[in-house]
NUGUGU-111320 format. One record per residue: residue in one letter; x, y, z of N, C-alpha, C, O in turn. Coordinates in steps of 0.1 Angstrom, whole numbers, plus 5000, padded with zeros to 4 digits. Last residue first. Example, Ala and Ser with C-alpha at 12.3 -4.5 7.8 and 13.67 -1.06 7.14 Angstrom:
# residues 2
S512849785071513749895071512950005079513450115080/A513249435078512349555078513249675078514249675085/
//
This chain:
# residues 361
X491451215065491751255078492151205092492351285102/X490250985049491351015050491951155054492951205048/X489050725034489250785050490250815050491250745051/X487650665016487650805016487950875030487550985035/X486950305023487350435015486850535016485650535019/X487350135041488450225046487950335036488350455038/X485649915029485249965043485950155050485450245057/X484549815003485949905006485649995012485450105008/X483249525007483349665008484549715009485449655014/X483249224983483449284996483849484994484449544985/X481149014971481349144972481649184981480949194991/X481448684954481148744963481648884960482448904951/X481948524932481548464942481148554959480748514969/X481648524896481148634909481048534920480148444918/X483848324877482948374883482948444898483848444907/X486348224871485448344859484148404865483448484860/X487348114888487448094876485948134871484948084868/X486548394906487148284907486948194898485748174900/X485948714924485848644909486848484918487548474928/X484949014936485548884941484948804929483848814925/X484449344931483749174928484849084932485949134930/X484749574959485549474950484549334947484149244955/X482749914961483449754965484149674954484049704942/X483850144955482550164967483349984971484149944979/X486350314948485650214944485050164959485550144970/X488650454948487850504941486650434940485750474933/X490650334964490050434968488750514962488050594968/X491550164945490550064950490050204957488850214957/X493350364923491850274925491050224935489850244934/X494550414942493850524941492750434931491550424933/X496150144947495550224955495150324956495150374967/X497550044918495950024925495750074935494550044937/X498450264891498650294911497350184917496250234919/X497950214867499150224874499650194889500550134895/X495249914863495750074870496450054870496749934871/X494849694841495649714853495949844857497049884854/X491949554826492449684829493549694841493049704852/X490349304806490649354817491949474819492849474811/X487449384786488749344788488849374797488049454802/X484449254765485049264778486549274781487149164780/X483449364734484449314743484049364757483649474761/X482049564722481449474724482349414737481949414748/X484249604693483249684699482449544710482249424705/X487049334698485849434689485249494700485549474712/X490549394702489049334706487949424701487949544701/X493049274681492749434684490949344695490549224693/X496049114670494649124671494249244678495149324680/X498149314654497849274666496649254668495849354669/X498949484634498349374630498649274642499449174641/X500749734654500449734641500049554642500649494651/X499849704686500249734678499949704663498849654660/X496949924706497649784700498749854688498749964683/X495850174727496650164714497250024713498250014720/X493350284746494250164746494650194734493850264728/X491950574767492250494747493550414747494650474747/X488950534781490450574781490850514772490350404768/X486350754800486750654789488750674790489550754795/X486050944818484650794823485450694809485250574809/X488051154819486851094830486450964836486350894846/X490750984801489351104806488951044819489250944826/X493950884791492950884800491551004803491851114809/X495850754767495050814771494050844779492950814774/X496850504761497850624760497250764763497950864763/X497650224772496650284777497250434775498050484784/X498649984750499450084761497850134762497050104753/X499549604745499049754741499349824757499849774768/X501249354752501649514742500749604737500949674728/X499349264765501149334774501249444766501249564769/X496249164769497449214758498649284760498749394754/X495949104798495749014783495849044771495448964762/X496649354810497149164811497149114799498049074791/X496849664795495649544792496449374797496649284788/X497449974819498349824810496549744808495449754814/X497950294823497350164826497850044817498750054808/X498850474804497950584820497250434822496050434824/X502250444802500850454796499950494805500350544816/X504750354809504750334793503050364795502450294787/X506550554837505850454835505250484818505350604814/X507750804842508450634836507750544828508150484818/X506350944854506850994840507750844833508250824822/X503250814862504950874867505750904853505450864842/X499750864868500950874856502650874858503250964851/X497050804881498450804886499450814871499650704865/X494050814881495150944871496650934876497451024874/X492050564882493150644891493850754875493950734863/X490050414872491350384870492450444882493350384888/X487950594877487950424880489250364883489550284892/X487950804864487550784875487350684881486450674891/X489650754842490450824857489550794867489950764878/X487450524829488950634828489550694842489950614851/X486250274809486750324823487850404824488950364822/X485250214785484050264794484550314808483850374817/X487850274756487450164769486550284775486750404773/X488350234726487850334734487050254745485950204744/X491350134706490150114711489650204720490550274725/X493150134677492850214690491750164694490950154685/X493850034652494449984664494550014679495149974689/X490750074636491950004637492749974647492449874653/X489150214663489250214651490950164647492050204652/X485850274686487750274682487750254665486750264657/X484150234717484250264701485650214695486350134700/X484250034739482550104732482750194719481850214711/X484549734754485449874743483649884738482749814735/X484249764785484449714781484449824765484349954764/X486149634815485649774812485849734797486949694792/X487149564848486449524839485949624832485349714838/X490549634865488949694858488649604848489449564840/X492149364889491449464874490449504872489449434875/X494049224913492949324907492549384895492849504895/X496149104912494849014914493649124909492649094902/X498949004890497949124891496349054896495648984889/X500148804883500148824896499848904902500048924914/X500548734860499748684862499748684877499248584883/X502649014850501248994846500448854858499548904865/X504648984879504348974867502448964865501448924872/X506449204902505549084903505449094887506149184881/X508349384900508549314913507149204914506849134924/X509049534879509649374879509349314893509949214896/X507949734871509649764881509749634886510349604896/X505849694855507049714848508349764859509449814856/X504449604876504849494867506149604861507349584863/X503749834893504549684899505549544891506449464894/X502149944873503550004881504449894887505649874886/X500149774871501149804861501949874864502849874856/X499549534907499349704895500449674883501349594884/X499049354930499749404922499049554913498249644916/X497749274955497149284943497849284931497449224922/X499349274978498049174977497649184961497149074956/X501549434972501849304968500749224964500649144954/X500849724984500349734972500749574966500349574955/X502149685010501349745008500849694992500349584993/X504649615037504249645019502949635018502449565027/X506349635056505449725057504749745041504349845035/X508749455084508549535070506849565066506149515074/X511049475110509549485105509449525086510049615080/X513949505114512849445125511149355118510549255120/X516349535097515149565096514449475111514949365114/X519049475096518849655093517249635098516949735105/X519049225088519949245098519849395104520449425115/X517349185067517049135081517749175095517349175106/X516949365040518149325052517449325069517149405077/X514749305013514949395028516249295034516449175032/X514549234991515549264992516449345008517449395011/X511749194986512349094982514349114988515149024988/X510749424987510449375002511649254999512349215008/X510949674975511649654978511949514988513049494994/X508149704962509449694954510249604956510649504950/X506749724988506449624974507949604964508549494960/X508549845011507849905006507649734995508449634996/X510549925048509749805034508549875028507649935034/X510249905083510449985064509549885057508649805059/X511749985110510449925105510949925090512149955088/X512649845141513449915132512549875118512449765115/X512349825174511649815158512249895152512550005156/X513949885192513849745193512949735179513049625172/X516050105202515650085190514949955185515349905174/X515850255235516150155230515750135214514650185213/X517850545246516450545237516950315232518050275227/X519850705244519350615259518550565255518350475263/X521150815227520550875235519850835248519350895257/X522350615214523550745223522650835233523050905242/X520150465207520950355216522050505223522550505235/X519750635185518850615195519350585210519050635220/X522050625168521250765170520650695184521350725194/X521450345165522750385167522550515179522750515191/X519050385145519350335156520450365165520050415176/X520250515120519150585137519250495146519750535156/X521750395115522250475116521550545130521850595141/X520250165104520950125111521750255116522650225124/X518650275085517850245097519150235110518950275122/X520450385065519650475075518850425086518550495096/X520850105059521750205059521450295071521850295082/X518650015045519249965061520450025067520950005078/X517950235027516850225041517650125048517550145060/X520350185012519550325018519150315028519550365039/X519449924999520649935010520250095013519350075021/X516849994987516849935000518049895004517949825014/X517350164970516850214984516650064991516250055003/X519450044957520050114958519050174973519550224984/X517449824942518549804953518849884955517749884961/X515349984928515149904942516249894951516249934963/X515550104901515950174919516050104931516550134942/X515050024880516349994889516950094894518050144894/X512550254877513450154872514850144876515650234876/X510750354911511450384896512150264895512350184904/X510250324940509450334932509750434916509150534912/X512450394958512650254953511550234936511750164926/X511650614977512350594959512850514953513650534944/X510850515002509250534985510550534970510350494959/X511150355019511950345010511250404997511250354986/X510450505052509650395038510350465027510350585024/X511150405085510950445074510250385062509750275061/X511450435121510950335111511150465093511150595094/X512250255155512150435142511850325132511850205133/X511350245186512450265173511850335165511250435166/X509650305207510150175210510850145195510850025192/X508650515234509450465221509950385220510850355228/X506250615247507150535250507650485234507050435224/X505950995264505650905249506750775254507850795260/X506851205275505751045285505950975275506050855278/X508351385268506951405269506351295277505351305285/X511051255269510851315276508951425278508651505287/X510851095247510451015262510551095265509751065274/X510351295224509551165231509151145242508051135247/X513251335233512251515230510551405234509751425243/X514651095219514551195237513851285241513751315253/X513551095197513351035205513151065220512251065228/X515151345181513451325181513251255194512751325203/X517651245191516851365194515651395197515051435207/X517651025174517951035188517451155196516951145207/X517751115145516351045153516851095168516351195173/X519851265134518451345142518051255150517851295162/X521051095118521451135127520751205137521151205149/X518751045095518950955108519850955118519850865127/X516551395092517951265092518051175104517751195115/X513251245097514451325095515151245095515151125097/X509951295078511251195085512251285090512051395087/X508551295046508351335059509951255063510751195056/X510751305015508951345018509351375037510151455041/X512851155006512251325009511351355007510851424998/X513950895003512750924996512251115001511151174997/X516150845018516050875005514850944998514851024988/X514950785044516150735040516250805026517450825028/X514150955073514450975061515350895053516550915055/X512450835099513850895092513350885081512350815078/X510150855125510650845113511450925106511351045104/X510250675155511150775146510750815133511550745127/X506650555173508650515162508850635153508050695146/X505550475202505650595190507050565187508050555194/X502750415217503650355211504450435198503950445187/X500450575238500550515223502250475222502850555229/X497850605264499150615258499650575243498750525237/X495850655285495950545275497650545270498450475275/X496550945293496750825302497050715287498150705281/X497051125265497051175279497750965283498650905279/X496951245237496451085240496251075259495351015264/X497451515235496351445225496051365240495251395250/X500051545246499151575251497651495244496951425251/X501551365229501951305244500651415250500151365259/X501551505205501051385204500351345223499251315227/X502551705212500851755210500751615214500051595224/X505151615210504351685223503051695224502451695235/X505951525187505951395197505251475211504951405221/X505651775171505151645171504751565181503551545185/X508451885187506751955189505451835186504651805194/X509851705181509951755195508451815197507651805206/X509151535153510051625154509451635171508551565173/X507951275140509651315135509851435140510651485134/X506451005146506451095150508351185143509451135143/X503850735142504950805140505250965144504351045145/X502550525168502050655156503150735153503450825161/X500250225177501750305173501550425162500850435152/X497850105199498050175186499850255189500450305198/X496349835202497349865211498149945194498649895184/X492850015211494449905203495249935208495350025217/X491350155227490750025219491749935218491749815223/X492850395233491850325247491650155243491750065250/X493950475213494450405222493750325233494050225239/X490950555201492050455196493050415205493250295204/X490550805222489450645218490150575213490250475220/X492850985216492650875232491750785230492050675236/X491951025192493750965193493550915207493950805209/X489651175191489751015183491050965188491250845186/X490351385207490151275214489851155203489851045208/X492551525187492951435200491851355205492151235208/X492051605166491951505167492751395179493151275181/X491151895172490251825165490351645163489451565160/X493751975180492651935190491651875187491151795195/X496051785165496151855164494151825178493651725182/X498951605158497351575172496951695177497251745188/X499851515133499951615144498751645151497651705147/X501551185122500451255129500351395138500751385150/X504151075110504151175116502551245120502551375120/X502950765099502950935094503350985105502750935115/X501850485102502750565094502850695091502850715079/X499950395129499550485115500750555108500850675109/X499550075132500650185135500350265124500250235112/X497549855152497149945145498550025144498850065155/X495849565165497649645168497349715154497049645145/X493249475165493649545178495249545176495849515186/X490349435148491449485146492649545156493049655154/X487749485148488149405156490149395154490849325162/X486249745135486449575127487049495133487249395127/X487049945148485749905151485549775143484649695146/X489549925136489649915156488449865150488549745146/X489350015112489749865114489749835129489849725134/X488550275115488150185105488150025111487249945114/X490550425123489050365134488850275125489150165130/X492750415107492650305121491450315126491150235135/X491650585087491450465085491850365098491450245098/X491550825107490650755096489950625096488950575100/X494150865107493450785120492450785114492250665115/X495950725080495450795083494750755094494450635094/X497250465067498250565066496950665075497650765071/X498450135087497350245084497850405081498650465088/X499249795089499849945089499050035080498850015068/X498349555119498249595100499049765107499249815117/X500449255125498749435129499249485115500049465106/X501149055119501149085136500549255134500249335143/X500248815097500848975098501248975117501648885123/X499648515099501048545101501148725113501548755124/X497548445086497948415077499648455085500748425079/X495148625100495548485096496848435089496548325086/X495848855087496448835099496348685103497348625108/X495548845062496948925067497248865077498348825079/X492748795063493748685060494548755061494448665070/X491649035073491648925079492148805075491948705083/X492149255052492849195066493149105076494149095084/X490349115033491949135028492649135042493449055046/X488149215048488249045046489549035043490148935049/X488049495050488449405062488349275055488649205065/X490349705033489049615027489349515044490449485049/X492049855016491149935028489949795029488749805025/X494249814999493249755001491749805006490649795000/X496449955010496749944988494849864992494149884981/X496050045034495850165026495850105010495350165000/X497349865052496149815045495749925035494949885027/X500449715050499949845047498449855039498249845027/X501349425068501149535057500349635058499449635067/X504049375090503249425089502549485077502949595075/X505749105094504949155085504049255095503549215105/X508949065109507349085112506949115100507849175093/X511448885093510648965098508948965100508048895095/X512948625084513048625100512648775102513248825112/X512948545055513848625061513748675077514448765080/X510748365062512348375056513148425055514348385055/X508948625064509448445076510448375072511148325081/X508248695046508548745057509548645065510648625071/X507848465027508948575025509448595037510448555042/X504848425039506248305034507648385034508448365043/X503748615030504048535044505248485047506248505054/X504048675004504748765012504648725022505348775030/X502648434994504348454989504948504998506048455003/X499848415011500848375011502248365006503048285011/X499048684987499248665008500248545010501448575012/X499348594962500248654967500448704983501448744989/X497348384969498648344963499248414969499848374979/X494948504970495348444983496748404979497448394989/X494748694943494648744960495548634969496548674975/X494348434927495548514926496148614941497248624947/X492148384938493348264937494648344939495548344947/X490548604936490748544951491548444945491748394956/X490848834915491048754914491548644927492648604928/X488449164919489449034927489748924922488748854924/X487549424900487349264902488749224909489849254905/X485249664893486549634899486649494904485949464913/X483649784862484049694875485349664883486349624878/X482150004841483049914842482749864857481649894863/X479749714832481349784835481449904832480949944821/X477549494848477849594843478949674842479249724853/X477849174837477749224846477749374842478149384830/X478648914827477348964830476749074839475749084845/X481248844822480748924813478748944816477948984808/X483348794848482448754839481848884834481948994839/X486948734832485848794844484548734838484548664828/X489248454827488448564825487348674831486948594840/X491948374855490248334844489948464840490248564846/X495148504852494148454856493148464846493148504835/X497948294838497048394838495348374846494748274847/X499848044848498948064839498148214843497648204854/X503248014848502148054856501048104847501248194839/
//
């Protein structure tokens, strides 16, 4: 698989650029996928926040996109956008009950929920309209959820507010390390299949059973899973490349950013955290990757610059250069970034907004 085109060099950097071949490639892989394995797609517009990226999602198969903040679901309601599930335990608190009744009024909106108090504000918030609300467990990753012996609980505490529940759902986040994948994604069908179970003792039907993360999607169990939920595939990242779940030529997104000082094997790039993102995991080999050089590392990140290191008598790119830049995390990139150049053998074919960014209340 050949690498994508070069960017263009007329432009000002740094930049954040779309490779639309590479973009529409990996939409349809993970269609394709889904559907092979006999689940719903739903992705996770949060690695994007972009309505044109949604609207081939949904062309293309998805059945509603997955939104981490009400934020970002007005975002995409008022973009025409009508099945919306905001993955989070949401607490509908007063300030955001009536955006929680305008969004049900619009979509047909789903909203996680993990504990009795939760699933009550919620069931007051939203009143008549109503919302669609799934469990979320815990499979591994200890962040929000509960055990999946709990869900049934959660649930009943649900329907017994008015709330209509229709399963549980999780996200396999500790998949995100070096050969971790398999281990969370038998975890998450483990745990899914457990809540469920949970659910079905409590009277509660489990008809979505949700998950899936990028890592992991290649390895979801159809048999555990209803739905899956990736997020960060449209584009890729250097986080993605070195946990193997895409390769260099399947990174659609990169900074354009070009070397303004250096010296023998170091160069001094025009784009730093605040372009890049400051995502660092302690795994990960650098604060970003160069595609079009594997073996250098990004060993250093500031503000506005960041210092690539080649190896010993490795070509190196002069002062002057244009290179391309893979964030660790592309979703604190594209968060950082007003819009995306859209490129296509090496040219500007268009600008789309990053409609969703800084929504995040």
């Amino acid at each position: 698989m050949d690498m994508p085109a070069p960017l263009p060099i007329d432009l000002n950097t740094p930049y954040v650029a779309v490779d639309l071949d590479v973009l529409d490639r990996n939409l349809r892989v993970m269609a394709a996928r889904a559907t092979a394995q006999g689940l719903a797609l739903r992705p996770h517009a949060k690695a994007h926040k972009c309505l044109q990226i949604a609207r081939r999602q949904i062309d293309l198969g998805a059945v509603g996109l997955t939104v981490a903040t009400v934020s970002e679901a007005e975002v995409f309601a008022k973009a025409g956008f009508t099945d919306l599930f905001i993955a989070y335990p949401v607490w509908a608190s007063p300030a955001r009950a009536t955006r929680l009744r305008a969004l049900a009024e619009q979509v047909s909106l789903r909203v996680g929920v993990d504990s009795a108090e939760g699933a009550q504000a919620l069931a007051d918030a939203v009143g008549e309209p109503g919302v669609e609300v799934l469990v979320e467990i815990d499979s591994g990753h200890h962040r929000s959820g509960v055990q999946p012996a709990a869900a049934g609980e959660v649930a009943a505490a649900a329907a017994r507010a008015g709330l209509q529940v229709t399963g549980v759902f999780t996200f396999p986040g500790h998949g995100y390390g070096p050969c971790r994948q398999g281990q969370a994604a038998a975890d998450e069908a483990a745990a899914l299949d457990q809540a469920a179970s949970a659910l079905c003792a409590a009277g509660v039907d489990a008809t979505v059973r949700s998950g899936g993360s990028t890592p992991t999607a290649s390895m979801a169990d159809p048999e555990a899973l209803t739905e899956m939920r990736p997020g960060v595939y449209v584009f890729g990242d250097a986080q993605q490349v070195e946990l193997g779940s895409c390769a260099w030529p399947d990174v659609a997104l990169t900074v354009a950013a070009t070397v303004v000082s250096g010296s023998g094997s170091r160069i001094i790039l025009d784009a730093g955290s605040k372009v890049l993102g400051a995502d660092q995991p302690t795994w990960a080999t650098g604060g970003g990757r160069l595609p079009d050089h594997p073996d250098a590392h990004i060993t250093a990140l500031s503000e506005h610059h960041s210092t690539a290191v080649f190896p010993e008598d490795a070509p190196v790119p002069r002062r002057g250069d244009i290179v391309r830049v893979a964030p660790n995390h592309v979703c604190s990139a594209v968060n950082l970034a007003d819009e995306l150049v859209v490129v296509s053998g090496g040219r500007e074919i268009d600008r789309w907004a990053v409609a969703a960014r800084g929504a995040n209340t």
